[in-house]
N, C-alpha and C positions, 0 to 999 in steps of 0.2 A: 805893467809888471805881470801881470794874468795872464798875455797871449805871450812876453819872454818866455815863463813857467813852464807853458804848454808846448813852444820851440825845442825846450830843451829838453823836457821829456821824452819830445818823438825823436828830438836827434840822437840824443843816448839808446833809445830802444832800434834802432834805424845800427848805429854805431855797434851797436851790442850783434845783431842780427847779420851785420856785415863781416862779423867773423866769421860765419860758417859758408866758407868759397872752395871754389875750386880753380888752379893757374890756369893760365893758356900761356901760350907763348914763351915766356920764363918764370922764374917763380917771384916775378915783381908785378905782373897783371894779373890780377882776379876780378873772378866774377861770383860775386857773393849773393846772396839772399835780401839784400838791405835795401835793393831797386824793387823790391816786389811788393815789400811790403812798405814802403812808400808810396809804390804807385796807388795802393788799395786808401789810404792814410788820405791823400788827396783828393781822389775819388769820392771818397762817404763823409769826411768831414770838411765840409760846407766852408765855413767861416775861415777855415788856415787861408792865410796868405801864402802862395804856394813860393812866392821867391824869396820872401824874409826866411821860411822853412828852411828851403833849397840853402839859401845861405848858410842859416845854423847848422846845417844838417852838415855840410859840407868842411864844415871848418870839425865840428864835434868828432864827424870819424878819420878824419885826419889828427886830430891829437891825439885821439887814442892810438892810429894805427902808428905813431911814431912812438907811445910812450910803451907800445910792446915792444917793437922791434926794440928798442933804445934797452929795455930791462932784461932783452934776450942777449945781450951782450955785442950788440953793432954800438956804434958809434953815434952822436948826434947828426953830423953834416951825413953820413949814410941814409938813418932813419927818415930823414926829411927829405932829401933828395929823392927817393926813394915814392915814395909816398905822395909828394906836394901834387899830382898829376889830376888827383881825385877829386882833390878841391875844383877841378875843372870837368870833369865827370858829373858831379852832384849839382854845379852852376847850370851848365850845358841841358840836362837833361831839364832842369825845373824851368829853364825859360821856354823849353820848345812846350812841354807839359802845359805851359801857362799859357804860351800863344796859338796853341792846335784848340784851344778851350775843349780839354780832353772831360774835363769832370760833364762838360755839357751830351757827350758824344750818347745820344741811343741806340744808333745802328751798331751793334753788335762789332762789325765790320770795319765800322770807320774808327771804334774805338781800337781794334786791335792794330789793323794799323797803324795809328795815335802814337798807340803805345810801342809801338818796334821802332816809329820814324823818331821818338823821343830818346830811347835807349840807344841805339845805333847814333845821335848826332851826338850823345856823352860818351859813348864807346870811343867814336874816333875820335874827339876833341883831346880826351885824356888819352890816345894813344901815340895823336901830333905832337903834344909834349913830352910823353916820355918817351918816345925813338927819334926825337928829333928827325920829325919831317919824314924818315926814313918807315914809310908802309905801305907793302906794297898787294897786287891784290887777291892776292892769298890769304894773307892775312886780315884781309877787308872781309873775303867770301865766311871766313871763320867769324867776324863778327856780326854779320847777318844772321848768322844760324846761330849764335848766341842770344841776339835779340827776339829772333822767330819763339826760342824752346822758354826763355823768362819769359816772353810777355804770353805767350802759350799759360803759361803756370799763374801768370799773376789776373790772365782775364779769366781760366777756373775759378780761383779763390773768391776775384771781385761777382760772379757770377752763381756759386754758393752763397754768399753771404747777402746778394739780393734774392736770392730764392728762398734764404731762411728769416729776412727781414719782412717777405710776401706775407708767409707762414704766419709768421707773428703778427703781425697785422691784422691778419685773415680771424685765427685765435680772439687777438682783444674784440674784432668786430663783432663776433661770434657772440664773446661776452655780453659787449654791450645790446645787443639784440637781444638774447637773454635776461637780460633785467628788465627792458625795457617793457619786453612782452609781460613777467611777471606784474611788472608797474600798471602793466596799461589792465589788465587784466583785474589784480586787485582795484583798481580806480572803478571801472563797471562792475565790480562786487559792490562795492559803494554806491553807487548807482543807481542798483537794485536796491540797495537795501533804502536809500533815502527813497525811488520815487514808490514802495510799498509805504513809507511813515508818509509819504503825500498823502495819500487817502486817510489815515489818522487826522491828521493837520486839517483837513478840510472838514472833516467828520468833528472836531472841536471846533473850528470856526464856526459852519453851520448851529451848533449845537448853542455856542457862546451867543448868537446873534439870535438865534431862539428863546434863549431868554431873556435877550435883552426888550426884543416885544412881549411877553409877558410881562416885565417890570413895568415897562412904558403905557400898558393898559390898567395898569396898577394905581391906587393913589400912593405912590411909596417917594420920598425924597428925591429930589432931583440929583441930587451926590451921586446917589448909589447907581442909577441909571447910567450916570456919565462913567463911572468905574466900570461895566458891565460892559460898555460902546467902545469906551479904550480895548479894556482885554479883548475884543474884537478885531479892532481893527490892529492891534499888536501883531495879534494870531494872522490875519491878512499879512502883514509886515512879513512874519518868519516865514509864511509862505513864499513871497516874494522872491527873499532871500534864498532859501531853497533854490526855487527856480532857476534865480541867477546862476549858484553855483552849479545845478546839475548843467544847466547848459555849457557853462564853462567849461567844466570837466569832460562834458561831448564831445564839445569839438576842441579842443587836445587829443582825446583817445580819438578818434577821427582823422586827423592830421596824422597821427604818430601811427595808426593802425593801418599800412599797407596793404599787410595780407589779409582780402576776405576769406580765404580758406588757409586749410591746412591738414599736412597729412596724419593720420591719428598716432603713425607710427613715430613719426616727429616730435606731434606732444608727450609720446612715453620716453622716447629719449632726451628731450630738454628737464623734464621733470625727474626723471634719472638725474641726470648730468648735476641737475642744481643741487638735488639731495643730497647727494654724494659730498659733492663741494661741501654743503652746510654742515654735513657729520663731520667731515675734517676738522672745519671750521673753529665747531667747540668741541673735539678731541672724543664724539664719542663713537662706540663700537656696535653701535645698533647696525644689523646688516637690512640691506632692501634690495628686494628681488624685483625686477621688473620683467612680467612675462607677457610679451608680444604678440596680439593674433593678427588678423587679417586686417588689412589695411583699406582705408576709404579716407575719404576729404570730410574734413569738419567745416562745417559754415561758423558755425559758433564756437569756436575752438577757444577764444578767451574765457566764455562762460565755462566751458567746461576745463579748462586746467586751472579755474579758482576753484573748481567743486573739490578738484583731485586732490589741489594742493592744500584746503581745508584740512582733508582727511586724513591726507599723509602728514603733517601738522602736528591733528588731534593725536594720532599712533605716537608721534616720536614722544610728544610729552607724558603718554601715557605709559613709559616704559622708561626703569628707573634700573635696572639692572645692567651689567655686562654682557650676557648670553640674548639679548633684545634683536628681534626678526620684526620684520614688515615685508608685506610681501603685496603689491600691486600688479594688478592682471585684467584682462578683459579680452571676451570671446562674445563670436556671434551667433546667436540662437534665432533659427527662422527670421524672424523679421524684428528682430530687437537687437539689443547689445549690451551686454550684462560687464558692469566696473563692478571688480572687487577689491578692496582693503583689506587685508589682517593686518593682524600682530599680534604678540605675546606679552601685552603689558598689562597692565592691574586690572583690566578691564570695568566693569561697571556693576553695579549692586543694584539687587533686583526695583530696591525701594525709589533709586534714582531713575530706573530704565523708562519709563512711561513720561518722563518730565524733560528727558535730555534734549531737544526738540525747540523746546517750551525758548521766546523769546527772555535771558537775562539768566537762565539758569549755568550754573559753571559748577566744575569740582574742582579748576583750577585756585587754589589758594595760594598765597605766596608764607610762611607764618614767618620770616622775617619780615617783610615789609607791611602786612596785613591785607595787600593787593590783591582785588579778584578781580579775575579774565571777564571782559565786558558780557562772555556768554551766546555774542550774536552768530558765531561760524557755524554750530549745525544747522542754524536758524535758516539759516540766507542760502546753505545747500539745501535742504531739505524745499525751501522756497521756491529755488533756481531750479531741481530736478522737478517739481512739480507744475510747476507754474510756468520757463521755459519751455521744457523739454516735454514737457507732459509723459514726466516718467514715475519713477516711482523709490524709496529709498527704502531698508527696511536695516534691522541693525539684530544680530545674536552675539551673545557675549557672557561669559562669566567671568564673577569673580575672582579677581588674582592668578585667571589662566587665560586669556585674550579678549576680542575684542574683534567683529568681521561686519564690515559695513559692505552689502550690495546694492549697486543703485542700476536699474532696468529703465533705458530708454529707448523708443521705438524708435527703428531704422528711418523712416523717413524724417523724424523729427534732426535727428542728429546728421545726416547725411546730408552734402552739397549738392 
């Protein structure tokens, strides 16, 4: 019932489109529009069965073209007589269509003429029957050159709509490149940040099993010793676990992480691109500038579009008005290379400034829900610019008038 639906759909839209013709020969042959957009109909949609089509299609603009003629004031045995030739047109053409296996055709070449040897053998089929046998080759030469100029027009259109179907393609690919980079990126922020709590975790382990020998040289209950050896070997446990997952996580971003470089000009446009998208996203009006210097290959280009997009982040949330600017930039001085952030948002209070840094500290509040921002994103840039890059971050701001974070990392650190 689902693939009739869809017959009859195209043969009405097919039927409908076959009214816009032009005569030859008398004003009982036309050559309409309806073979063109057939031909494209067949070609991109896969699954039609081209001769069940052919069929409905055939009968469908034939009752129509008889229930006009018929309402224009002819006759019935006129409008049919008239008419019935088409049904042989629409037949002829979809068998030759189905047996050239046109939808398969790549060569450009073999598809056009496909498509003229398929129109030309309905041309003349329906021309045998309506002149009865009587055509001669004059009027053949005219239906070459009728087949030449439709199938001319219907391999532009089929031709167009695969060079915007490329496009589109090319766009989602684009996309999903774009996430995935953000993905992979964010996961080795994670990364960082777990194998920096490694050293924590071993620093309590150690510590936990340190006292577990002084208890042991203790005369102190055997209970409490065994509690002390547990929490020990717990802590061994979570390390474990650790481990597993950062490896895991490696080789994913590993696997998925193609490109060892990248151009810096590239990461300010994918970070553009994404911003942009995200303001749409939830409808706000904050504008962001992205200003472009001189371009070079990043080795570490994940680490550093998690620093950026940290930043750019921290600004959007920080800015709660209408008239709200961010402006991201970066230029090369001697042998360093200086990233700047602004913006114009509430920026920060003296009493907080010295703390922002600080691992857990947030001024994210949520006072509906009571939720605070886990606090770790200055943390892990300020981490990553020092400790990566062996750069440097520093932060000026006041309150209720913005907000400029510069982070300075040395050319050879950053450069491939």
């Amino acid at each position: 019932m689902k693939e009739f639906k869809k017959n009859i759909l195209i043969s009405l839209i097919i039927a409908f489109v076959s009214q816009i013709y032009i005569n030859i020969f008398n004003d009982d042959f036309r050559v309409s529009a309806g073979i063109i957009f057939l031909s494209i109909i067949f070609i991109f949609f896969k699954n039609i069965n081209i001769i069940v089509t052919s069929v409905v299609t055939a009968n469908v603009v034939f009752i129509l073209r008889v229930i006009i003629l018929y309402f224009e004031g002819n006759s019935f045995y006129y409008s049919f007589k008239v008419n019935y030739p088409v049904i042989f047109f629409y037949l002829s053409f979809g068998m030759v269509f189905n047996l050239l296996k046109i939808r398969n055709q790549k060569n450009i070449y073999f598809l056009f003429t496909s498509l003229c040897m398929s129109e030309f053998v309905g041309n003349l089929v329906e021309s045998l029957f309506r002149y009865n046998m009587n055509f001669g080759i004059q009027n053949t030469k005219v239906l070459i050159m009728v087949c030449l100029v439709r199938s001319s027009v219907a391999l532009v259109f089929i031709n167009i709509i695969k060079e915007y179907n490329i496009l589109i393609e090319k766009e989602e690919h684009d996309e999903r490149y774009r996430k995935l980079l953000f993905l992979i990126s964010s996961l080795k922020t994670e990364i960082y940040f777990m194998n920096k709590n490694m050293d924590n975790i071993e620093g309590v382990m150690s510590n936990s099993f340190e006292l577990y020998e002084k208890l042991d040289s203790l005369d102190i209950d055997d209970s409490i010793k065994a509690i002390s050896l547990s929490i020990t070997k717990d802590i061994h446990e979570i390390k474990k676990d650790y481990i597993r997952v950062i490896k895991g996580i490696e080789e994913v971003t590993h696997i998925k992480a193609k490109h060892k470089e990248m151009s810096l000009v590239y990461i300010f446009n994918i970070l553009e691109d994404s911003t942009i998208k995200y303001m749409d996203s939830i409808g706000s009006s904050i504008e962001v500038n992205f200003n472009i210097g001189r371009d070079i290959k990043v080795k570490d280009h994940y680490i550093l579009i998690s620093i950026l997009r940290n930043l750019i982040n921290n600004s959007i949330e920080s800015i709660n008005d209408k008239n709200g600017v961010i402006d991201v930039s970066y230029f090369c001085e001697d042998d360093k290379f200086i990233f700047i952030v602004s913006d114009n948002g509430k920026g920060i209070k003296d009493s907080d400034k010295n703390y922002i840094f600080n691992p857990g500290f947030s001024t994210k509040f949520n006072m509906d829900t009571g939720d605070m921002n886990r606090g770790i994103g200055l943390t892990i840039v300020k981490e990553m610019v020092e400790s990566h890059f062996n750069g440097c971050i520093s932060i000026k701001s006041e309150y209720r008038i913005g907000t400029t974070f510069e982070i300075i990392i040395p050319k050879e650190q950053l450069e491939r």
